[in-house]
N, C-alpha and C positions, 0 to 999 in steps of 0.2 A: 504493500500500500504506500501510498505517496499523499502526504500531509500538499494540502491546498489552501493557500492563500488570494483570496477571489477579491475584485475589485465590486463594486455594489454598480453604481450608473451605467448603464452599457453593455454590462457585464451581466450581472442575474436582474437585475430589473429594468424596464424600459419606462424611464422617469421625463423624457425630450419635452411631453409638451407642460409638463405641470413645472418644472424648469424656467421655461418660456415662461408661462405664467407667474412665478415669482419674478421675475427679472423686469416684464411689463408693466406689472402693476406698482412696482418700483420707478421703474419709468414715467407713468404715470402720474403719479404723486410731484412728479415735478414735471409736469404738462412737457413732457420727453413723448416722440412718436414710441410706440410698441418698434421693436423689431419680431421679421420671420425666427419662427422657429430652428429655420437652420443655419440662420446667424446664430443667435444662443448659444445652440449644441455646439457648434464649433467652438466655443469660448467654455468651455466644461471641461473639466478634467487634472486642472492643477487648485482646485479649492476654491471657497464661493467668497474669498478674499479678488480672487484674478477674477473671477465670474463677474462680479460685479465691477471691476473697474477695468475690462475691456469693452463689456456692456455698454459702460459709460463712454468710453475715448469711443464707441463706435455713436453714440446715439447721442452725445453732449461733445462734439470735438473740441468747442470754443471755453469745455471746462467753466463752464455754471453751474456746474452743480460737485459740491466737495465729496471729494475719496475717502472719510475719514472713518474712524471707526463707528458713529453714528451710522452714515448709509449702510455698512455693514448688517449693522442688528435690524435695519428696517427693514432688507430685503429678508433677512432670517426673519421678521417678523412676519412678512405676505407670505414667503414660501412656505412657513410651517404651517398657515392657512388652504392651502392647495397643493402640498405635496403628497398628497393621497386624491386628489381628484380621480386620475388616469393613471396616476403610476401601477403598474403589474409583471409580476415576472414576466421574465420570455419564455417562450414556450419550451418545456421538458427540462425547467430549471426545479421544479417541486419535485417532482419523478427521480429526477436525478441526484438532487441532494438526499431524497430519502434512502436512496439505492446506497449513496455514499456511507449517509449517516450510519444505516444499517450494518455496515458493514465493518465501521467500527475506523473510518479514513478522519483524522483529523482537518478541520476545515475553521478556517477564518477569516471572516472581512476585513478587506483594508483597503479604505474608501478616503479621499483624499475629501468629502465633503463632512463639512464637521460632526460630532459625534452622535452630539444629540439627536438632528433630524435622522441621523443613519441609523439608531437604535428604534428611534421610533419607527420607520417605515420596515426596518426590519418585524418590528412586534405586529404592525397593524397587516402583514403579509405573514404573518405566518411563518417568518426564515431563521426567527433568532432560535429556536429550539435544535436546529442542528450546527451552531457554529457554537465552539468553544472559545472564541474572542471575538470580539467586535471592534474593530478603532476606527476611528475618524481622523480627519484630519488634523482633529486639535490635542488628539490623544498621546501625541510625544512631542518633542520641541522641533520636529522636522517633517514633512508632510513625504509621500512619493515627488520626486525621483529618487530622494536619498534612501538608503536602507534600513532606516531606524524604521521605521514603522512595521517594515518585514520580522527583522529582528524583536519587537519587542510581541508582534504577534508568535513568533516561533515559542520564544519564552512562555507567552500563555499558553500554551497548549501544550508545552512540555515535552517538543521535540528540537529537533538537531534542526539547523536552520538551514544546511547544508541538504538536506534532508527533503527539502520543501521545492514546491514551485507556486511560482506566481503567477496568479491570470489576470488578464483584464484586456482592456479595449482601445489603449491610448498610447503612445509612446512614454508617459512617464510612469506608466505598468510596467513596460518592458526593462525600461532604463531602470525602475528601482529592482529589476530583478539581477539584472547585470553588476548593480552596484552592492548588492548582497550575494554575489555570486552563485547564484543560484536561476535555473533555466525560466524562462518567462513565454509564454505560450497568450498570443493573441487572437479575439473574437476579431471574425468577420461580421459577430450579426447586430452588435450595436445598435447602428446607423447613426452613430455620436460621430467615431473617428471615422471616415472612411479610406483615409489612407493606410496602407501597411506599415508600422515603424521599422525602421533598419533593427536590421541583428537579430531578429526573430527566431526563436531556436522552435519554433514549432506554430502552426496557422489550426485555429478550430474554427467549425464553419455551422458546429451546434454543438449542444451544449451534453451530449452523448459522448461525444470526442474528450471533452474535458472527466468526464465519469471514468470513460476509459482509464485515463492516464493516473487517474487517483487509487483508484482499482487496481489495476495491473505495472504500473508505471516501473523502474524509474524513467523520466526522461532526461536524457543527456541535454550540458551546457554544450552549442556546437559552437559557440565565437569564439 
């Protein structure tokens, strides 16, 4: 078995428009146009510190409205209003963590969006009952790309870090995998990233594939 550390947005849940939705109604508030949803998504994936202030440089260029830690809690205030709208796993992500769980594969979130909403959506889906740690982004002093967050998830679960791989859907999944020397295996089925990050030591195109490798694994670092 192969201990899995999974990323949450992209990854086991398809969260894009309730996202969007936090982000507009932030926008809003300060008579800002909405942006598409797939400007958003594309601005995901390094914490809802950068979420919110690419957000901004795209939708306030002339800088009228302040970056500071205020706007922060505001948008965590509208998003934890509608981050359960439409958010739901992807398909054969329940199936398959049970299969995991069952089986006795240690598994852990590591979600670069801060802690609390990520607990929460894990409780109000159903997910947190098969992962032996959960973190977020504010849960160690350093978020993904770096490897503390890998590491500190390893520690909760009370395996070898060495031991582990990393999933997710973005290049600073991969990159924090590399930077924990440990292999990092990237979703196709997001629809967040859709580019391939360099260095990919392994592509899954559902979420069956990932079962696999926690199942039967190990997989090899190939960079």
């Amino acid at each position: 078995m192969t201990p899995l550390l999974l990323d949450l947005d992209g990854t086991l849940v398809d969260s894009k428009r309730d996202l969007a939705r936090g982000v507009n109604l932030l926008l809003a508030e300060h008579n800002l146009p909405p942006l598409p949803v797939e400007i958003v998504v594309g601005f995901v994936g390094r914490g809802a510190r950068s979420l919110i202030r690419r957000s901004l440089d795209h939708a306030d260029p002339e800088g009228t409205v302040g970056r500071d830690e205020n706007i922060l809690r505001r948008f965590l205030g509208h998003y934890e209003q509608v981050m359960l709208e439409t958010t739901i796993p992807f398909p054969g992500v329940m199936e398959g963590l049970t299969r995991l769980h069952d089986a006795g594969v240690p598994l852990a979130i590591v979600s670069n969006k801060p802690e609390g909403p990520t607990r929460s959506i894990s409780d109000a889906l159903g997910l947190t009952r098969y992962f032996g740690a959960i973190l977020g982004g504010d849960s160690t002093p350093q978020k993904k790309p770096s490897a503390m967050p890998l590491e500190r998830a390893a520690l909760e679960l009370a395996v070898p870090l060495a031991s582990c791989v990393m999933v997710g859907d973005s290049d600073v999944d991969i990159q924090a995998a590399h930077a924990a020397g440990v292999p990092g295996i990237w979703c196709s089925w997001g629809g967040i990233h859709l580019d391939q990050p360099k260095a990919v030591d392994t592509i899954a195109t559902s979420f069956i594939e990932v079962v696999e490798v926690g199942l039967n694994g190990p997989l090899k670092l190939t960079r």
